[in-house]
N, C-alpha and C positions, 0 to 999 in steps of 0.2 A: 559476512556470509548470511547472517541471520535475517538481516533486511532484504536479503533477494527474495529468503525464502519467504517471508512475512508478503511482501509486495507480491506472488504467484499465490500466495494463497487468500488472500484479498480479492486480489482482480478476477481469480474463477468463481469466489462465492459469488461476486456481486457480478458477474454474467450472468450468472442463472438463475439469479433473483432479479434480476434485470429485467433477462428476457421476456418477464411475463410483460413488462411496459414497456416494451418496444425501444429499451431505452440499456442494452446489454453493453455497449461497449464504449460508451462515452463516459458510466456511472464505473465500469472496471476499470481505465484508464484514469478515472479521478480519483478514485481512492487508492488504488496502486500508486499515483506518485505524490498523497498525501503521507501514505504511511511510509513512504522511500524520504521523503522531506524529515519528519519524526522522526524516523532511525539515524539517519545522519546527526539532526539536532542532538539527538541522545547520546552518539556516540563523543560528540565534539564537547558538550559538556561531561560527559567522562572521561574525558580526556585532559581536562582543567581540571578536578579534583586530584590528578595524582602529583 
């Protein structure tokens, strides 16, 4: 649940810090499914620790 909400808040920052370069939703789409990739890793290596 933590990762959706990480990945929506992500993707809106960097739309509107985007937007000034023309460049809104290609830069929100790439860090929203960097940090979606990260949450998983994280979650899967937590998962081996127990």
């Amino acid at each position: 649940m933590i990762s959706i909400i990480l990945m929506v808040i992500v993707a809106l920052i960097v739309f509107f810090f985007g937007a000034g370069m023309n460049k809104a939703m290609s830069g929100a789409i790439l860090l929203s499914m960097i940090t979606g990739f990260a949450c998983t890793i994280n979650a899967i290596e937590k998962d081996k620790k127990k």
